[in-house]
BASEMAR-834949 format. One line per field, with one value per atom (N, C-alpha, C, O): residue number from 0; residue in one letter; atom name; x, y, z. Coordinates in nm, 4 decimals, m for minus. Layout:
N
k c(NUM:...)
r c(A:...)
a c(CA:...)
X c(X:...)
Y c(Y:...)
Z c(Z:...)
REM end
This chain:
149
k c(0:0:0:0:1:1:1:1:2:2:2:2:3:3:3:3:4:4:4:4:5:5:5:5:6:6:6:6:7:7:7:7:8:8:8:8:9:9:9:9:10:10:10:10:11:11:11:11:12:12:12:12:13:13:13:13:14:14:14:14:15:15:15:15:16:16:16:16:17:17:17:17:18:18:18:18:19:19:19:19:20:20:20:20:21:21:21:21:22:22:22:22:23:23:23:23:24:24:24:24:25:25:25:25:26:26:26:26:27:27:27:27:28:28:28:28:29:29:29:29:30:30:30:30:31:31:31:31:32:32:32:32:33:33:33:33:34:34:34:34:35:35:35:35:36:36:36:36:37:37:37:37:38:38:38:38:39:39:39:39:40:40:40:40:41:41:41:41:42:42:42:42:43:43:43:43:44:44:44:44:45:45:45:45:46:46:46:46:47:47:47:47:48:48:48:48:49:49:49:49:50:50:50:50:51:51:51:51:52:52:52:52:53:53:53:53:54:54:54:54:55:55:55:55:56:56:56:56:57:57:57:57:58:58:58:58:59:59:59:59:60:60:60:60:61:61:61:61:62:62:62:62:63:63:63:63:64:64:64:64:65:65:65:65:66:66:66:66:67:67:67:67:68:68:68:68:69:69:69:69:70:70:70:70:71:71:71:71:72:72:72:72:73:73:73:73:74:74:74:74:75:75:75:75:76:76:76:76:77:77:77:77:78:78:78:78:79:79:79:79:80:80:80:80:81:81:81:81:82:82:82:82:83:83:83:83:84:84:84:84:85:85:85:85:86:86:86:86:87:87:87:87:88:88:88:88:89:89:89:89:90:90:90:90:91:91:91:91:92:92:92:92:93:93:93:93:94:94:94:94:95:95:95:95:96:96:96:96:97:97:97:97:98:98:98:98:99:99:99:99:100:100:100:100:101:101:101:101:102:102:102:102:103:103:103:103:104:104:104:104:105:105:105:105:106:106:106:106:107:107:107:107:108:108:108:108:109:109:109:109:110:110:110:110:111:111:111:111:112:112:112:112:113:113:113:113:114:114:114:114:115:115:115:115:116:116:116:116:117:117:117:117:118:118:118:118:119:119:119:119:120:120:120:120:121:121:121:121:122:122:122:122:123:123:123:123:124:124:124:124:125:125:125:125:126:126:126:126:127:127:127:127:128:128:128:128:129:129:129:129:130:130:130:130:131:131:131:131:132:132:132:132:133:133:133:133:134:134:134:134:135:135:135:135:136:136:136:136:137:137:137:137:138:138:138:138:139:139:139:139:140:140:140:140:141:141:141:141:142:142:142:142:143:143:143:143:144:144:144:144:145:145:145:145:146:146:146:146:147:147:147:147:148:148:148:148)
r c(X:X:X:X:X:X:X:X:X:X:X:X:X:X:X:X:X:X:X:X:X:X:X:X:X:X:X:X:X:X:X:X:X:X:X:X:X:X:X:X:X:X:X:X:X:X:X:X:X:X:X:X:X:X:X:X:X:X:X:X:X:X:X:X:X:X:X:X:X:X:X:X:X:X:X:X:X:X:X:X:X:X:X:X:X:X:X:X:X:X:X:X:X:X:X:X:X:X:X:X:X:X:X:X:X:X:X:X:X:X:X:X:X:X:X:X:X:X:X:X:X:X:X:X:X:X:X:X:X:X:X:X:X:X:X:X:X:X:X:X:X:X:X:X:X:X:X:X:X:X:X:X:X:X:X:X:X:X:X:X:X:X:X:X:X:X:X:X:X:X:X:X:X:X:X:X:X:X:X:X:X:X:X:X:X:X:X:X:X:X:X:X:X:X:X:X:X:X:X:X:X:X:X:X:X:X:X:X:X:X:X:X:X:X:X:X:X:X:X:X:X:X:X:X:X:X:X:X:X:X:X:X:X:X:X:X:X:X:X:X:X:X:X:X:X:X:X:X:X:X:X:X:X:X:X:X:X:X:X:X:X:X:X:X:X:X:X:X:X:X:X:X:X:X:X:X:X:X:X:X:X:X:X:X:X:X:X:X:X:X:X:X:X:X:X:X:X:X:X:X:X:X:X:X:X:X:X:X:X:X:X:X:X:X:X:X:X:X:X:X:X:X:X:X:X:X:X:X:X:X:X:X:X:X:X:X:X:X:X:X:X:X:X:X:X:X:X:X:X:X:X:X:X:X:X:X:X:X:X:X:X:X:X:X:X:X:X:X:X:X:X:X:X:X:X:X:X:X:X:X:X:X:X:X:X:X:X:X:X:X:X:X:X:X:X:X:X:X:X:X:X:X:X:X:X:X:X:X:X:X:X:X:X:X:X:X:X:X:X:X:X:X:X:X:X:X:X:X:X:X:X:X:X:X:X:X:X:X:X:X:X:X:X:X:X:X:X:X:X:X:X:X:X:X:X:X:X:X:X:X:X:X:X:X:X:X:X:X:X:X:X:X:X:X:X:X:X:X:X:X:X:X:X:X:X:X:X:X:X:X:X:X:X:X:X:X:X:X:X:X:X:X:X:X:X:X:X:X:X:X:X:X:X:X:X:X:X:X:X:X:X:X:X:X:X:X:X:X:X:X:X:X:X:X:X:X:X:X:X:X:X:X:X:X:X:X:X:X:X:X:X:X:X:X:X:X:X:X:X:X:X:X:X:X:X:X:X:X:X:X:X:X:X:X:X:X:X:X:X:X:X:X:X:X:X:X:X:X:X:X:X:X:X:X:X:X)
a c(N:CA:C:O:N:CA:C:O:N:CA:C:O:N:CA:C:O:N:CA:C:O:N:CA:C:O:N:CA:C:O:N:CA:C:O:N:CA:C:O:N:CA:C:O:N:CA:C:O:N:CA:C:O:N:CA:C:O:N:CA:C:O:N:CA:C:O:N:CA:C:O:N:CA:C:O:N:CA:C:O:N:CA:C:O:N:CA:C:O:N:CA:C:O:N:CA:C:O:N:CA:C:O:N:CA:C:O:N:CA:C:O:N:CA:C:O:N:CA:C:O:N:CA:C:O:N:CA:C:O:N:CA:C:O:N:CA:C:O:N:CA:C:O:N:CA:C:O:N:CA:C:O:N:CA:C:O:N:CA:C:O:N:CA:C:O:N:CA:C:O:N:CA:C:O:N:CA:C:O:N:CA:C:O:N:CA:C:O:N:CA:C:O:N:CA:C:O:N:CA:C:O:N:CA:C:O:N:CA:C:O:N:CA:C:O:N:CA:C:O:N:CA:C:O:N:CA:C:O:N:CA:C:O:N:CA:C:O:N:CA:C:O:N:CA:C:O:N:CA:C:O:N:CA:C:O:N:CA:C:O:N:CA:C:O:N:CA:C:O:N:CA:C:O:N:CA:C:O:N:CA:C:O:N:CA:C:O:N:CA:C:O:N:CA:C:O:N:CA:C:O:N:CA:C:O:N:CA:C:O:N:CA:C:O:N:CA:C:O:N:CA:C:O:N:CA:C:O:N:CA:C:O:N:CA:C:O:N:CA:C:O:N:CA:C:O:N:CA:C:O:N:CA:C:O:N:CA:C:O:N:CA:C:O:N:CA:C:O:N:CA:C:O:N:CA:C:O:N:CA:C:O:N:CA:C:O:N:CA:C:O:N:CA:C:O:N:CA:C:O:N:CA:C:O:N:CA:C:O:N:CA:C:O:N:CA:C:O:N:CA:C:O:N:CA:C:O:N:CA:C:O:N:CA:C:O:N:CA:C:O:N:CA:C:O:N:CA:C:O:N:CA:C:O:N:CA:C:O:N:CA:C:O:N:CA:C:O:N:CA:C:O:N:CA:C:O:N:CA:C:O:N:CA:C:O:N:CA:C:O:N:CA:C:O:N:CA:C:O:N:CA:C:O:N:CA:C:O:N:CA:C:O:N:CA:C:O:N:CA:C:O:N:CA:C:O:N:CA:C:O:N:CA:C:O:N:CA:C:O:N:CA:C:O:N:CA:C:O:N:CA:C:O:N:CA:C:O:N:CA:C:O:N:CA:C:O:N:CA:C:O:N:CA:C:O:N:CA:C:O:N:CA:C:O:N:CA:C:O:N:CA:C:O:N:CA:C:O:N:CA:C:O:N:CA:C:O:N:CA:C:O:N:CA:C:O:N:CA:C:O:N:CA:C:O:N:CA:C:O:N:CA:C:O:N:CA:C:O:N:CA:C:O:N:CA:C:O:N:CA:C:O:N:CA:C:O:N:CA:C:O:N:CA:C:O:N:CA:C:O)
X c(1.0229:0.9848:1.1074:1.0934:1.2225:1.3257:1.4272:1.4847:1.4047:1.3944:1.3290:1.3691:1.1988:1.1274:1.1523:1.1186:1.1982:1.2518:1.3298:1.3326:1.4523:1.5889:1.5873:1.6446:1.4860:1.4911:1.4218:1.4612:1.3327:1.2820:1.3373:1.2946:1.4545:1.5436:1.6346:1.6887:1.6707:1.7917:1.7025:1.7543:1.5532:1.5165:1.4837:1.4658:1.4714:1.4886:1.5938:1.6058:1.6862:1.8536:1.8703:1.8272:1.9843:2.0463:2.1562:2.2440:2.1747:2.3064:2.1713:2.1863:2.0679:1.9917:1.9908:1.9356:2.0216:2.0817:2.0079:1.9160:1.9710:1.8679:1.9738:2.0798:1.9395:2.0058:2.1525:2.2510:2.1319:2.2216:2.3683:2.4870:2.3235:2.4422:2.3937:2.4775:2.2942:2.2842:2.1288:2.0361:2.1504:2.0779:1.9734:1.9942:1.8417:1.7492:1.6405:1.5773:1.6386:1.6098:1.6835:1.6285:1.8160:1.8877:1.9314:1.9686:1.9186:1.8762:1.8083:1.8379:1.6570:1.5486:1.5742:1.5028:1.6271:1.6491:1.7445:1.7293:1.8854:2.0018:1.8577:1.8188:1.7928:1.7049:1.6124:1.6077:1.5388:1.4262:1.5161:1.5123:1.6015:1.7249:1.7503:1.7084:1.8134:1.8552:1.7201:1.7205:1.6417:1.5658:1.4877:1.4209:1.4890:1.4315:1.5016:1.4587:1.6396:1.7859:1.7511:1.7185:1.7634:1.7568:1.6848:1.6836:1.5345:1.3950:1.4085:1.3033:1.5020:1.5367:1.6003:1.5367:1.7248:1.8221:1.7140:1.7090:1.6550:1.6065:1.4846:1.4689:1.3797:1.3590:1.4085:1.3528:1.5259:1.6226:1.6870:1.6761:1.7404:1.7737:1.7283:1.7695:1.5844:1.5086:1.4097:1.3536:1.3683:1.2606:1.0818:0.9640:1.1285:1.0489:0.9643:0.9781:0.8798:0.7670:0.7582:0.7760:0.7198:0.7033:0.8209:0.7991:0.9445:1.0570:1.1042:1.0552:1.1702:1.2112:1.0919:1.0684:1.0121:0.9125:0.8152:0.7285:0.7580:0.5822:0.5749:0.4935:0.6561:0.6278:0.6914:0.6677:0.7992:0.8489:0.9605:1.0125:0.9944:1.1500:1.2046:1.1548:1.3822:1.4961:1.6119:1.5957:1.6997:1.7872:1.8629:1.8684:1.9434:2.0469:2.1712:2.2279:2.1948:2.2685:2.4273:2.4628:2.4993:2.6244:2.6379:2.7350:2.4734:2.4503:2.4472:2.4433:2.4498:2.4919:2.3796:2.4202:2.2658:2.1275:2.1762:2.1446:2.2337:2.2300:2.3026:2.2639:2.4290:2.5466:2.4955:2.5343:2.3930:2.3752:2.2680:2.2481:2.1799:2.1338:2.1881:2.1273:2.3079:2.3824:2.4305:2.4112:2.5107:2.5248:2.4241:2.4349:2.3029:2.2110:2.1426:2.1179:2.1232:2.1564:2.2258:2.1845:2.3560:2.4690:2.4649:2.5215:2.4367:2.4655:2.3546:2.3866:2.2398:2.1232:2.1377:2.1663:2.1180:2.1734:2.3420:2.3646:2.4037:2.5160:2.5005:2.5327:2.4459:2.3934:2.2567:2.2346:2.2042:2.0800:2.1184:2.0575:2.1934:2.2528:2.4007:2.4533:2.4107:2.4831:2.6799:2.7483:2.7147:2.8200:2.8831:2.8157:3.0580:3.0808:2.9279:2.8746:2.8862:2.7884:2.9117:2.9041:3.0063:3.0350:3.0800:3.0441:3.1852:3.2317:3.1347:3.1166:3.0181:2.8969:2.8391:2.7495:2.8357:2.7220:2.8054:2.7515:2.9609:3.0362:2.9883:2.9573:2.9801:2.9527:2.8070:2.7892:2.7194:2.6358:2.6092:2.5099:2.6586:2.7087:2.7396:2.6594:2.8622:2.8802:2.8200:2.8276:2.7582:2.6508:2.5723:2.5497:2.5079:2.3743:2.4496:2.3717:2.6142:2.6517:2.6456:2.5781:2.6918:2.7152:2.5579:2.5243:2.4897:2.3500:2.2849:2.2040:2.3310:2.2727:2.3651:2.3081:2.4764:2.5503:2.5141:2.5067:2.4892:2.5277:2.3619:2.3279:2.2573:2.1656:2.0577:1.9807:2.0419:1.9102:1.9484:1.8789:2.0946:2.1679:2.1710:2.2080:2.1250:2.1191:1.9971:1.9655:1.9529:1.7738:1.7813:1.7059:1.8635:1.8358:1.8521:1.8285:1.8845:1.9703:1.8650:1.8990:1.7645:1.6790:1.6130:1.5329:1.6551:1.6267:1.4767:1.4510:1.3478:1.2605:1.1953:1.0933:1.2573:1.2343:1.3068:1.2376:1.4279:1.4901:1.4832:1.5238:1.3812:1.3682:1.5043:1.5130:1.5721:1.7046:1.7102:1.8119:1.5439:1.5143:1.5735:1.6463:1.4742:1.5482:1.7259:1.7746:1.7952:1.9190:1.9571:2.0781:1.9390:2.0063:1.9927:2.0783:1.8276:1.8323:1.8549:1.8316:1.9169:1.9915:2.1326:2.2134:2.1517:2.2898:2.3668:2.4492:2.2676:2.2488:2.2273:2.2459:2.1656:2.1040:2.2710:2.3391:2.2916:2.4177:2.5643:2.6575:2.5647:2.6249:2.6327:2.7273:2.5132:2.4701:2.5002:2.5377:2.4821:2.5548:2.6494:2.7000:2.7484:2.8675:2.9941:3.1123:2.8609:2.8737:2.8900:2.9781:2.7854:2.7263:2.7720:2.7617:2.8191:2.8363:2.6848:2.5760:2.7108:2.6170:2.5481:2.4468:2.5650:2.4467:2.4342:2.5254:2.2876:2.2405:2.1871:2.1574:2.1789:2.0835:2.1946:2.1392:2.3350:2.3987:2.4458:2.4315:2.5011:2.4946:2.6680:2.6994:2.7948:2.9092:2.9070:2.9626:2.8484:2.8577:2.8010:2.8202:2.7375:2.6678:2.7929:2.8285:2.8571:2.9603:3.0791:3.1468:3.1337:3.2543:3.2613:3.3663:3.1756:3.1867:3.1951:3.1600:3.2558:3.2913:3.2506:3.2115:3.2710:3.2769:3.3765:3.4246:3.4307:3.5586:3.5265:3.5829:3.4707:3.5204:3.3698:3.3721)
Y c(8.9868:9.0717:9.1134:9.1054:9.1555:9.1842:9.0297:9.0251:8.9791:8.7933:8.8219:8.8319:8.8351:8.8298:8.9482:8.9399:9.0639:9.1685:9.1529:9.1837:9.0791:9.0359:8.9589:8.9792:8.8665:8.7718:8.7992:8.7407:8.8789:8.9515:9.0443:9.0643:9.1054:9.2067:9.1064:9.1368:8.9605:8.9067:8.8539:8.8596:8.7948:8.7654:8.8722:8.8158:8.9754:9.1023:9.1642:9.2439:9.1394:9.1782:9.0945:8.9843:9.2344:9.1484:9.0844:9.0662:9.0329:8.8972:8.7863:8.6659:8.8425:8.6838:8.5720:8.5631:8.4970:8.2944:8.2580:8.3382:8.1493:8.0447:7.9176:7.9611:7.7742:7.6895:7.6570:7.6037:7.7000:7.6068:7.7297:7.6974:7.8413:7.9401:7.9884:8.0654:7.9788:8.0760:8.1945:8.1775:8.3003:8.3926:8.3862:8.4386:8.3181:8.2957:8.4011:8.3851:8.5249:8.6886:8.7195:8.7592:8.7181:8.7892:8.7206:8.7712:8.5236:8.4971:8.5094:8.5298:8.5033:8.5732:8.7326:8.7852:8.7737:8.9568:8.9443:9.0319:8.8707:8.8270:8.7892:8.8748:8.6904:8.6200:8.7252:8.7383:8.7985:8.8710:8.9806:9.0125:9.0427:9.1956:9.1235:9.1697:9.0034:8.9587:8.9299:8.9709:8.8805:8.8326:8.9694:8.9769:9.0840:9.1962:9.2969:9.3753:9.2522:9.3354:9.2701:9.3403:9.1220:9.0503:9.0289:8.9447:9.1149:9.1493:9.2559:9.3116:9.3250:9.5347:9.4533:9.4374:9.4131:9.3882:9.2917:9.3168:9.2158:9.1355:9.1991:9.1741:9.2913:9.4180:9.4940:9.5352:9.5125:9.5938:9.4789:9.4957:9.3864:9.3249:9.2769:9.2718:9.1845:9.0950:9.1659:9.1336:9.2842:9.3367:9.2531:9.2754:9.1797:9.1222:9.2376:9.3596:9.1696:9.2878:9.4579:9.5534:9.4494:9.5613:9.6149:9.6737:9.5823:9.6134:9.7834:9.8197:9.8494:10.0193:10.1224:10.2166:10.0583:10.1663:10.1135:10.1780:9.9934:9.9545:9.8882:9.8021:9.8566:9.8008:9.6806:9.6279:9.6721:9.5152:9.5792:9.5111:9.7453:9.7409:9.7321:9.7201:9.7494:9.6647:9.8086:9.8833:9.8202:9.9055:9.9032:9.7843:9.9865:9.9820:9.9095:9.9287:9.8210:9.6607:9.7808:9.8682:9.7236:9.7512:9.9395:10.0150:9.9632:10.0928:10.0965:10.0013:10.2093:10.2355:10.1508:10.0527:10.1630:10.1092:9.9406:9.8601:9.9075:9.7708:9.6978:9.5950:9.7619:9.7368:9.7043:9.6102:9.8058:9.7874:9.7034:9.6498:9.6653:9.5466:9.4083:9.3042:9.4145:9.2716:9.2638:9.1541:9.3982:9.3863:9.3449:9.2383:9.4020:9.3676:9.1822:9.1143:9.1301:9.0504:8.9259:8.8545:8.9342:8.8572:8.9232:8.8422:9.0023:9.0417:8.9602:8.8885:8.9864:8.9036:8.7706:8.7250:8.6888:8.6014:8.4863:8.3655:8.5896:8.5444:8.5619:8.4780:8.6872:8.6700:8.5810:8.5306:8.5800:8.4644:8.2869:8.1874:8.3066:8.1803:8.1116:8.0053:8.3222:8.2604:8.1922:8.1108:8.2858:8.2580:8.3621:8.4649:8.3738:8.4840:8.5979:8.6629:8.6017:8.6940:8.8386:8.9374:8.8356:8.9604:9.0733:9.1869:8.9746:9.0766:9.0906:9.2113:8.9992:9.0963:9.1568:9.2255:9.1726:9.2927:9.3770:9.4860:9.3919:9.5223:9.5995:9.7180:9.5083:9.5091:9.5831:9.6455:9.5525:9.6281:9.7053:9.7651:9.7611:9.8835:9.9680:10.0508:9.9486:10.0735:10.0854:10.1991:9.9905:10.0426:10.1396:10.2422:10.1177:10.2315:10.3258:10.4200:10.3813:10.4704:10.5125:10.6154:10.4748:10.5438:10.5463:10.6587:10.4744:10.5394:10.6456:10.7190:10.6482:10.7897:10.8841:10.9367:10.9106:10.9968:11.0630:11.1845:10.9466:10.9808:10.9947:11.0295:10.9653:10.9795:11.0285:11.1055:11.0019:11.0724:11.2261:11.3275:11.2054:11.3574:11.4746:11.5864:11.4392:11.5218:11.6254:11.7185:11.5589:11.6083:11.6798:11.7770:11.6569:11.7257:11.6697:11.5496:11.7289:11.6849:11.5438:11.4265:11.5926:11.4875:11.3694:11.3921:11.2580:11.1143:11.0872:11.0140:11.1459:11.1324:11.2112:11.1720:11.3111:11.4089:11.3617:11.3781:11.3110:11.2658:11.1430:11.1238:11.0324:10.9246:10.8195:10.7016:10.8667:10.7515:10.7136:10.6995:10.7012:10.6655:10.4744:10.4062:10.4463:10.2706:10.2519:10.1710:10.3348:10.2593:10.3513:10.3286:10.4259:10.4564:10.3155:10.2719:10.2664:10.1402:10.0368:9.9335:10.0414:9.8963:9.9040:9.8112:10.0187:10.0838:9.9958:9.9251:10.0697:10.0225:9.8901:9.8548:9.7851:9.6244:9.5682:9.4947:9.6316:9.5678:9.5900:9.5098:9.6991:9.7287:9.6295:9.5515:9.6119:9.5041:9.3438:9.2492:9.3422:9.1707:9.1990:9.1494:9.2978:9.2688:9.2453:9.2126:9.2924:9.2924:9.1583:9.1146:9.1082:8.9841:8.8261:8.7142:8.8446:8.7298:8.6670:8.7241:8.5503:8.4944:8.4217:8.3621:8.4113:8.3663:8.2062:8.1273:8.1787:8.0638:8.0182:8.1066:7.8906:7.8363:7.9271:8.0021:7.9074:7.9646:7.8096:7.6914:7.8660:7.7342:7.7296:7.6195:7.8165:7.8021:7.7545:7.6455:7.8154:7.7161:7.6068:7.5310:7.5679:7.3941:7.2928:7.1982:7.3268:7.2845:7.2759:7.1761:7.3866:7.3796:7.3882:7.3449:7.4323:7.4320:7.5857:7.6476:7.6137:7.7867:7.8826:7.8519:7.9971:8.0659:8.1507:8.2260:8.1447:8.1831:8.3694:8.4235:8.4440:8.5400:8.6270:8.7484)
Z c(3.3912:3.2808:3.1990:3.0769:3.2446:3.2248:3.0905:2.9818:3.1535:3.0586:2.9393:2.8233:3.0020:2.8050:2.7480:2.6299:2.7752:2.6980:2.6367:2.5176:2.7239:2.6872:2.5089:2.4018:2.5636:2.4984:2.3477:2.2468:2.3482:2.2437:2.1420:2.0283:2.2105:2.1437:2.0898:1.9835:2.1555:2.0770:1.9576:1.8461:1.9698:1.8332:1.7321:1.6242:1.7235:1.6325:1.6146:1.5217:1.6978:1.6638:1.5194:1.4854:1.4209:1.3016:1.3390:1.2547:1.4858:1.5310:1.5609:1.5817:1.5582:1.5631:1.5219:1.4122:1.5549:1.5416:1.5237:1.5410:1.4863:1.4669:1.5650:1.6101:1.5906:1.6869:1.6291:1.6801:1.5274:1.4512:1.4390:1.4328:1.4384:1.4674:1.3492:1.3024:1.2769:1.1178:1.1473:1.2264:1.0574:1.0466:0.9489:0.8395:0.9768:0.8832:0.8143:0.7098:0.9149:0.8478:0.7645:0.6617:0.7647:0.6612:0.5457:0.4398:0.5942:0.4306:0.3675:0.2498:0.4165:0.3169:0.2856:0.2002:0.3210:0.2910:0.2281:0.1430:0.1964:0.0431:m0.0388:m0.1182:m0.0268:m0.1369:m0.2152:m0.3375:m0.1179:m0.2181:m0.2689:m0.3878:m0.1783:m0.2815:m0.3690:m0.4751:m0.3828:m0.5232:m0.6195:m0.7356:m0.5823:m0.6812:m0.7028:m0.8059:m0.6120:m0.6824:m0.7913:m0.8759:m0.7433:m0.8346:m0.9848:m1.0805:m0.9901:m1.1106:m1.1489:m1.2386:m1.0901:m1.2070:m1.2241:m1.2554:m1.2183:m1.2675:m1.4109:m1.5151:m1.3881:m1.5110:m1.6071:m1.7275:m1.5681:m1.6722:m1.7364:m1.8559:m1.6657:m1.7720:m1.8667:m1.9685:m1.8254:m1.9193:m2.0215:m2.1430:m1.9791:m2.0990:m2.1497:m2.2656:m2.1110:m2.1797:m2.2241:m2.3288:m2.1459:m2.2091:m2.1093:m2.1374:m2.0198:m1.9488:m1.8663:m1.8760:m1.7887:m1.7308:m1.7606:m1.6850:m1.9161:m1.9553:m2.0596:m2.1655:m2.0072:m2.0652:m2.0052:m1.8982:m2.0578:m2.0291:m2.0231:m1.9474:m2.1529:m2.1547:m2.1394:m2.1983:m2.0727:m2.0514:m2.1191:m2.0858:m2.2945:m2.3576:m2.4568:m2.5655:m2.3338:m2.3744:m2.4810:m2.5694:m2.4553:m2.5705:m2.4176:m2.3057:m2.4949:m2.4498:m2.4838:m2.5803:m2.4054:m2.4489:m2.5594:m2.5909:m2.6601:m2.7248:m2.6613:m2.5537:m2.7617:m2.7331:m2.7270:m2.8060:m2.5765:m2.5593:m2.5193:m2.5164:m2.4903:m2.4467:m2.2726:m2.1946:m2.2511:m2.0661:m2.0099:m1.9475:m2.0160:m1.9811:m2.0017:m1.9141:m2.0910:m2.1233:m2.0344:m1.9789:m2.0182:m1.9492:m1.8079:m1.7387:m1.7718:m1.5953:m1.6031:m1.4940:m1.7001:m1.6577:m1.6953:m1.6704:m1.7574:m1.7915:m1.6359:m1.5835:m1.5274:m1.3829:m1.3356:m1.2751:m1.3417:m1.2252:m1.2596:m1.1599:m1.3777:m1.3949:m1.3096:m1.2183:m1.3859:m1.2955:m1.1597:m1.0862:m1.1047:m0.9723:m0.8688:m0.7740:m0.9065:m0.8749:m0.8565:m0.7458:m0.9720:m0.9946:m0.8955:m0.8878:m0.8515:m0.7928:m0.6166:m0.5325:m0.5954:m0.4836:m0.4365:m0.3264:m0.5131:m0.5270:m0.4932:m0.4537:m0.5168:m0.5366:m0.4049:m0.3719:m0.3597:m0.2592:m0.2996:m0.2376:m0.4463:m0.5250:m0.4979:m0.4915:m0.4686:m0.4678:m0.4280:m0.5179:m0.3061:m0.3102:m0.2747:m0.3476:m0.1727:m0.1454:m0.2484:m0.2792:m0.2879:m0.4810:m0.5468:m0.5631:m0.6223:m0.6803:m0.5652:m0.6144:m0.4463:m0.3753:m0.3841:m0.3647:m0.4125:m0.4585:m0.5424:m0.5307:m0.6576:m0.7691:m0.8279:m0.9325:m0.7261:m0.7461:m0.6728:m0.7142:m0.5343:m0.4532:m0.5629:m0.6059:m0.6135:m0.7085:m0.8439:m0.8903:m0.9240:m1.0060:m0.9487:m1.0129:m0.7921:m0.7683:m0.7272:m0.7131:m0.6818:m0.6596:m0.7979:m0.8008:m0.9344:m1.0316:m1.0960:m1.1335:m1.1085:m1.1283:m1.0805:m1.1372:m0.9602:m0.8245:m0.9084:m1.0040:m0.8936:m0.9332:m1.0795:m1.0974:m1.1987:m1.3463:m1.3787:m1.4918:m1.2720:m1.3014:m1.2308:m1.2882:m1.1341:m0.9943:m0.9658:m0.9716:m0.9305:m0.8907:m0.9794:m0.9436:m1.1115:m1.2102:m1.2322:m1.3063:m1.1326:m1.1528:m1.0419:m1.0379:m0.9319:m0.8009:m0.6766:m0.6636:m0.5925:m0.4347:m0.3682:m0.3528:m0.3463:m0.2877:m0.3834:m0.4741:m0.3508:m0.3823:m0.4046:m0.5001:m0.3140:m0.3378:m0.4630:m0.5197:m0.4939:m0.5806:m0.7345:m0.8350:m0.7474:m0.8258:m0.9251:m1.0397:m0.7873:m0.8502:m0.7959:m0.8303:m0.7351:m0.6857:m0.5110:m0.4431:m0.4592:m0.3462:m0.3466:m0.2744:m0.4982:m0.5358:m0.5115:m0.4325:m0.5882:m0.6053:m0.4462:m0.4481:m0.3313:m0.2622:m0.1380:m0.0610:m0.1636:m0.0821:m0.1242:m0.0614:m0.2667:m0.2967:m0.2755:m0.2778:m0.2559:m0.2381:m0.0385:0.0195:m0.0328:0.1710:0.2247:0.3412:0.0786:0.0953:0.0864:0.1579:m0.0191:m0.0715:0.0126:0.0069:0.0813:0.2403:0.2870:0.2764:0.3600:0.4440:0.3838:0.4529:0.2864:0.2169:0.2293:0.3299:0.1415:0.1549:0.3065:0.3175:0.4169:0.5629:0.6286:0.7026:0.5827:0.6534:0.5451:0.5955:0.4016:0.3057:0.2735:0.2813:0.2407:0.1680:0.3004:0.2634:0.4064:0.5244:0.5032:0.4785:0.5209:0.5391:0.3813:0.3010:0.3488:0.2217:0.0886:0.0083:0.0842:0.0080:m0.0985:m0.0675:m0.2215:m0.2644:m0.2714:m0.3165:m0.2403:m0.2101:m0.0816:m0.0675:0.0379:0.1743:0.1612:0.2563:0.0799:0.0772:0.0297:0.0999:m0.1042:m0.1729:m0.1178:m0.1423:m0.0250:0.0053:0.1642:0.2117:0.2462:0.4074:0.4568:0.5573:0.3418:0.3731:0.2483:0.1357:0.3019:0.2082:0.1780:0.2627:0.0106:0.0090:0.0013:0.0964:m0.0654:m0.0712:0.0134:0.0338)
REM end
């Protein structure tokens, strides 16, 4: 009994392997944070699903709003892809620190109350990438064997 316990905790552990020595949970968990980061920015810049206000506007071009979705954007996008993922999951670590800060915190101490429950767990995703790199199904470890940064 003690065996299949064992053995159960190593497949739900985040050191869980697949045969090959790679972590196939936490590439799908890089894949959907990014592809959920780079449907925030592409609202904001493109104006896609809804846009800022429901209705397909777009921020003032070279305005604060604009800026963090040209980041979330490229940030998405680069971790998506498994490129330089650790420097953009910096990269967007401290966007949601300075969003939390210049914006949730303004309203008030608690996150659920504030509205900055989102960027405190993209804040914590992006921890965790910049922890772990770009994983498995990256398109710098396909190209080069490694990953440089």
């Amino acid at each position: 009994m003690n065996e299949i316990i064992k053995q159960y905790l190593q497949k739900i552990s985040p050191n869980c392997q697949g045969e090959d020595g790679e972590n196939y949970f936490y590439s799908i968990f890089r894949i959907i944070i990014s592809l959920l980061f780079f449907m925030h920015g592409a609202q904001k810049l493109f104006g896609w699903m809804g846009g800022i206000d429901g209705n397909g506007a777009t921020p003032e071009l070279a305005g604060l709003a604009w800026f963090a979705g040209l980041i979330e954007v490229a940030v998405g996008l680069l971790v998506l892809l498994g490129v330089f993922t650790r420097i953009a999951a910096m990269m967007g670590a401290l966007e949601m620190i300075v969003a939390y800060f210049m914006v949730h915190l303004r309203i008030g101490f608690n996150p659920l109350l504030n509205g900055g429950e989102l960027a405190l767990i993209y804040l914590v995703s992006f921890l965790i990438i910049i922890y772990y790199g770009a994983g498995k199904w990256s398109l710098e470890k396909s190209l080069s064997r490694t990953e440089t940064f």
